[in-house]
TORTIZA-83674 format. One record per residue (C-alpha): residue in three letters; x, y, z. Coordinates in steps of 0.25 Angstrom, whole numbers. Layout:
% TORTIZA-83674
<atom><r>Ala</r><east>X</east><north>Y</north><up>Z</up></atom>
...
END
This chain:
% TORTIZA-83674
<atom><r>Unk</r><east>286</east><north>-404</north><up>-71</up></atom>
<atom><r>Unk</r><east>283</east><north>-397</north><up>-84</up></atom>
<atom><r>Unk</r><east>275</east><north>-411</north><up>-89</up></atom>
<atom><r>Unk</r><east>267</east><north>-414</north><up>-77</up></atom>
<atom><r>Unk</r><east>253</east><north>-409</north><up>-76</up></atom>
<atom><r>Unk</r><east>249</east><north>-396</north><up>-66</up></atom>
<atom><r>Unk</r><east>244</east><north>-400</north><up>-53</up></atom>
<atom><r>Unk</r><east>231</east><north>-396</north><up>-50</up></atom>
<atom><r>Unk</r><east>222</east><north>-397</north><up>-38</up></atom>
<atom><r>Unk</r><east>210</east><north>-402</north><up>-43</up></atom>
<atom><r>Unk</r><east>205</east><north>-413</north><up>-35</up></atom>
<atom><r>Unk</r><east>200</east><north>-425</north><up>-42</up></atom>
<atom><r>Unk</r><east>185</east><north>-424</north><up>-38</up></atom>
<atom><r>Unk</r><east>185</east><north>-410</north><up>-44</up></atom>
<atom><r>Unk</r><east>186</east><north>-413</north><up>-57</up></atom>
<atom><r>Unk</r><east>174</east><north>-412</north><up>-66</up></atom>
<atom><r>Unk</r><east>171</east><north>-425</north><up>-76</up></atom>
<atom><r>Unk</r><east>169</east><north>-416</north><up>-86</up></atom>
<atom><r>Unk</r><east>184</east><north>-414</north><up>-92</up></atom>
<atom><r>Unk</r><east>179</east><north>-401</north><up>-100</up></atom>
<atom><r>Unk</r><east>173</east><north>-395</north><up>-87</up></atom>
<atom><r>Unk</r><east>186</east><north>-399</north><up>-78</up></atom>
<atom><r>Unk</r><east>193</east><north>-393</north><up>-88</up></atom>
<atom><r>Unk</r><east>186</east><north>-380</north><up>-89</up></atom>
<atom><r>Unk</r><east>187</east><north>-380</north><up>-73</up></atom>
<atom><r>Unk</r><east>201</east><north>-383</north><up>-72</up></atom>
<atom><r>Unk</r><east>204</east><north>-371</north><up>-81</up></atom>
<atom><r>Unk</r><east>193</east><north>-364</north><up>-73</up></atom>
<atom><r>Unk</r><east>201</east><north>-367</north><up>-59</up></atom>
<atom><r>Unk</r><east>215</east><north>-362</north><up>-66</up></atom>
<atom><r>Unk</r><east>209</east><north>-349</north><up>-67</up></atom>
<atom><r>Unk</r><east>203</east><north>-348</north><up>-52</up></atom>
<atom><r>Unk</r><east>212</east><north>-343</north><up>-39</up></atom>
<atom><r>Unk</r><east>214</east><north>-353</north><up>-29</up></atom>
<atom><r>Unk</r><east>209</east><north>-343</north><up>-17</up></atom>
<atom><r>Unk</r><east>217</east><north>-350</north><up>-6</up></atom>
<atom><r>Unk</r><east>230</east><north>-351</north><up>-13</up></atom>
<atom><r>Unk</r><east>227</east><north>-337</north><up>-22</up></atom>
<atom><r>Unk</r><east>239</east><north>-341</north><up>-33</up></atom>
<atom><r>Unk</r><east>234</east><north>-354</north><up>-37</up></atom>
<atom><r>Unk</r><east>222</east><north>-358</north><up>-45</up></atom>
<atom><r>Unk</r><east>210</east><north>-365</north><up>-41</up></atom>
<atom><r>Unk</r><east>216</east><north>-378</north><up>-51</up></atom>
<atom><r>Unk</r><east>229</east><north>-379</north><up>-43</up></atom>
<atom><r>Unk</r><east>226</east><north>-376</north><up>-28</up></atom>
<atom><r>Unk</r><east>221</east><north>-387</north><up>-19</up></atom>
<atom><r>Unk</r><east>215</east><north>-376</north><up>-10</up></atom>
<atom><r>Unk</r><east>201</east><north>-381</north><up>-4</up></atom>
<atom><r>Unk</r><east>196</east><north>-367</north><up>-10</up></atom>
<atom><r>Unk</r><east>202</east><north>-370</north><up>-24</up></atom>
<atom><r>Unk</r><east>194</east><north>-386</north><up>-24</up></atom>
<atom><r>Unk</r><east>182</east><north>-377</north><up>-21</up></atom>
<atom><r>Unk</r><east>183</east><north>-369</north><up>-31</up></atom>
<atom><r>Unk</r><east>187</east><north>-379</north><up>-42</up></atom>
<atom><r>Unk</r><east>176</east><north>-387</north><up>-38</up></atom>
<atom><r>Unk</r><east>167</east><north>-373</north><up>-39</up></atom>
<atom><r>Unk</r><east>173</east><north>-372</north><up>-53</up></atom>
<atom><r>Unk</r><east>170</east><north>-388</north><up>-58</up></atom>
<atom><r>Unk</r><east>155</east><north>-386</north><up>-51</up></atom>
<atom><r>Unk</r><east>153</east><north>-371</north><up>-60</up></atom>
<atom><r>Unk</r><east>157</east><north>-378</north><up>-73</up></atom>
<atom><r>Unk</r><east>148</east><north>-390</north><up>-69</up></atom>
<atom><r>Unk</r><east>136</east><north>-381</north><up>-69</up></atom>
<atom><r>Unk</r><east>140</east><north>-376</north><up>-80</up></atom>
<atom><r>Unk</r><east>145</east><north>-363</north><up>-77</up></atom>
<atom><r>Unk</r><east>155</east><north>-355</north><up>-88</up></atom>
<atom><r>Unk</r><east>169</east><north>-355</north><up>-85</up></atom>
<atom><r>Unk</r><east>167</east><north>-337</north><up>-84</up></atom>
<atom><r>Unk</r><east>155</east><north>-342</north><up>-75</up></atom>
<atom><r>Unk</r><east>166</east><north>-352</north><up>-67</up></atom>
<atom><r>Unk</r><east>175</east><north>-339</north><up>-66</up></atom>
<atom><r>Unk</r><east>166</east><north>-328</north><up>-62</up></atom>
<atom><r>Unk</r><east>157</east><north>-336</north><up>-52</up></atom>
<atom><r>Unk</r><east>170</east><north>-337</north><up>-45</up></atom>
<atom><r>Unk</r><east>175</east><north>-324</north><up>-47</up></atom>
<atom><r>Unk</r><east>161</east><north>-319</north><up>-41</up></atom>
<atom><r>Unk</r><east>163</east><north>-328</north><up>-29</up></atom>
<atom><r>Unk</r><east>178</east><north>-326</north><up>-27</up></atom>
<atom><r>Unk</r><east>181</east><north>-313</north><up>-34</up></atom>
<atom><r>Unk</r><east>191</east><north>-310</north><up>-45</up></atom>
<atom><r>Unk</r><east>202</east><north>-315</north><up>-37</up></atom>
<atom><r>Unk</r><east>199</east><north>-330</north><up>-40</up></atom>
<atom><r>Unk</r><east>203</east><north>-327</north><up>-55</up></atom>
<atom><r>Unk</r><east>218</east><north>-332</north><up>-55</up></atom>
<atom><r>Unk</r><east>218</east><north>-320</north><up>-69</up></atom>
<atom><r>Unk</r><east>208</east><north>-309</north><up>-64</up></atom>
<atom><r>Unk</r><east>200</east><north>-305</north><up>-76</up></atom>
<atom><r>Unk</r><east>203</east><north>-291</north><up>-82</up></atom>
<atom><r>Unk</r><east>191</east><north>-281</north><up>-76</up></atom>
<atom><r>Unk</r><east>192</east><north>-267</north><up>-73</up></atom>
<atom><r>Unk</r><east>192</east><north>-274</north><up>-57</up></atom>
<atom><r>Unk</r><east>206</east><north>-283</north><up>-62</up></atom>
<atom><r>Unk</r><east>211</east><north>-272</north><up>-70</up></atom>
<atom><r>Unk</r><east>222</east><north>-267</north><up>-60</up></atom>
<atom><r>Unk</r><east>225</east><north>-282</north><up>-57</up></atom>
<atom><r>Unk</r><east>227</east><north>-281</north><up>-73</up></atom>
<atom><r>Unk</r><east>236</east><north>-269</north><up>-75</up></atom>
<atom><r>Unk</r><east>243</east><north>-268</north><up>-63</up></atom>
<atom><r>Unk</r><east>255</east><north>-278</north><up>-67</up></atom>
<atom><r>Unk</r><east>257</east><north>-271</north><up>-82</up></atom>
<atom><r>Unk</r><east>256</east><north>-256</north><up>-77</up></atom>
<atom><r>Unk</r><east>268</east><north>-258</north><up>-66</up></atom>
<atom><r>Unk</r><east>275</east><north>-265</north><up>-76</up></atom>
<atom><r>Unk</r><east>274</east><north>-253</north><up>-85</up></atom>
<atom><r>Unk</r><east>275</east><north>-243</north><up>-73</up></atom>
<atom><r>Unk</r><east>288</east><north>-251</north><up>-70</up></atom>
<atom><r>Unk</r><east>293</east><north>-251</north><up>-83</up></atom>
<atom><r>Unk</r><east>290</east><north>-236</north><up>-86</up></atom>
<atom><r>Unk</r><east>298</east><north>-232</north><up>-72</up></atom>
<atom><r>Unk</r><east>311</east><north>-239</north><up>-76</up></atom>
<atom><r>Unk</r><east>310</east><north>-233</north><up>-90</up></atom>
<atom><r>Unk</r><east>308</east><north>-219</north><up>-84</up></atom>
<atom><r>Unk</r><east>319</east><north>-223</north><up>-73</up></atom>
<atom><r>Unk</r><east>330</east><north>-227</north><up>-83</up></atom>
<atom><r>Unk</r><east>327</east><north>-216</north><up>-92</up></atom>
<atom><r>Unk</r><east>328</east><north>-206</north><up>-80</up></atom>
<atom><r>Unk</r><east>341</east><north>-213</north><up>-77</up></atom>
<atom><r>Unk</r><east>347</east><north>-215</north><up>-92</up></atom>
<atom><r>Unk</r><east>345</east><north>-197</north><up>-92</up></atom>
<atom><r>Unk</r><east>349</east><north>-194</north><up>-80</up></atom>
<atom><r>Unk</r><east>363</east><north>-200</north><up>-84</up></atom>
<atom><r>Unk</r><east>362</east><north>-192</north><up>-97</up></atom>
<atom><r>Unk</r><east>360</east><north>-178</north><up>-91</up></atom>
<atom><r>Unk</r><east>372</east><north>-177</north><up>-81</up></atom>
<atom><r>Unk</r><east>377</east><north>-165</north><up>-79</up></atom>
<atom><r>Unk</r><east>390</east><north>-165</north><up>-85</up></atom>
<atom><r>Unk</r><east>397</east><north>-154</north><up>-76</up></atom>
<atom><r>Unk</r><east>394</east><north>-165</north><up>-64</up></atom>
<atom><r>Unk</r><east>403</east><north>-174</north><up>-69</up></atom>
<atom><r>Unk</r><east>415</east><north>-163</north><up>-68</up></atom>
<atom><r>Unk</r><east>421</east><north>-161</north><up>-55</up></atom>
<atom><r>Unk</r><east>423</east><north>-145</north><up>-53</up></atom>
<atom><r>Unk</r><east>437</east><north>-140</north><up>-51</up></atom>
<atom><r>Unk</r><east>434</east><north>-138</north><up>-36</up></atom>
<atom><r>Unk</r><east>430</east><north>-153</north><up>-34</up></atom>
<atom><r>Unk</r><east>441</east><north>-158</north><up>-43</up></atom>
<atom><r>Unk</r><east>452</east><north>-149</north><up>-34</up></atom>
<atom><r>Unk</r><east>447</east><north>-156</north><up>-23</up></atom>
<atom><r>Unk</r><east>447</east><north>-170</north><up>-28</up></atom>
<atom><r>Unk</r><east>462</east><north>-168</north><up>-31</up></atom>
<atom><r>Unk</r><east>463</east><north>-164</north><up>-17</up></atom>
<atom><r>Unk</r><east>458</east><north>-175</north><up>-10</up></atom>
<atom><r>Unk</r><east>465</east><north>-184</north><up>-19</up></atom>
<atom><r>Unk</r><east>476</east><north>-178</north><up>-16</up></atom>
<atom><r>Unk</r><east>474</east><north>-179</north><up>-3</up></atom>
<atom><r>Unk</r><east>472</east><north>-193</north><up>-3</up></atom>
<atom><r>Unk</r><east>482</east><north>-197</north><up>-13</up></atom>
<atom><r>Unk</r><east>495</east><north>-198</north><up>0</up></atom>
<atom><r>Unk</r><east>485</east><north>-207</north><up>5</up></atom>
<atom><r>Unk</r><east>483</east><north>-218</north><up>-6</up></atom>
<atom><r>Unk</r><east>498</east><north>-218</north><up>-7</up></atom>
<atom><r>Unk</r><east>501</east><north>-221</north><up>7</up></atom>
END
């Protein structure tokens, strides 16, 4: 599997003559959300949506258009959630952040949690570990008591 080429679902009479135009397109298209299947791009969905937008793509490069002039058209027309890698803008910074700050808010709770736990341990108090001679008169009572019984 490793040696067999990727799939893609670009049609036949969507590919441009021009190899250096298909290939800024193709590259183009792996960029850009399928809307219809949402975890896919444009270049491996065979969504009627994602044709149209591959064609959209190939006919903006035709014209002449900038591959940031592909991208922001269709961000304008779409919005930013066409963009399989959002940009970083103050509008995508949470998007962004998010993932490292609960992994450093999860990381700082453990620390604090097993240092809470490691002294906790550490700072007993010594006298609870001692039974007082009126709870040790009393244990040898009921093991008294219940000594006959273990015999018979």
């Amino acid at each position: 599997m490793a040696g067999c080429p990727a799939a893609y679902a670009v049609q036949p009479d969507e590919i441009m003559s021009d190899p250096v135009k298909e290939a800024r397109a193709r590259d183009l298209s792996r960029e850009l959300r399928c809307m219809v299947c949402q975890n896919q791009s444009i270049d491996d969905s065979d969504a009627p949506l994602a044709r149209d937008l591959r064609l959209l793509v190939r006919e903006r490069i035709a014209t002449g258009d900038s591959d940031s002039q592909v991208i922001d058209f269709l961000v304008a027309r779409y919005g930013e959630f066409v963009l399989l890698k959002p940009r970083f803008t103050p509008h995508t910074l949470l998007l962004w952040l998010l993932p490292p700050l609960a992994l450093i808010g999860g990381g700082l709770a453990l620390w604090f949690y097993s240092r809470r736990r490691s002294n906790a341990g550490g700072t007993a108090d010594p006298s609870l570990l001692h039974l007082t001679e009126d709870e040790e008169a009393r244990l040898e009572r009921l093991l008294a008591a219940d000594a006959p019984e273990r015999q018979a």
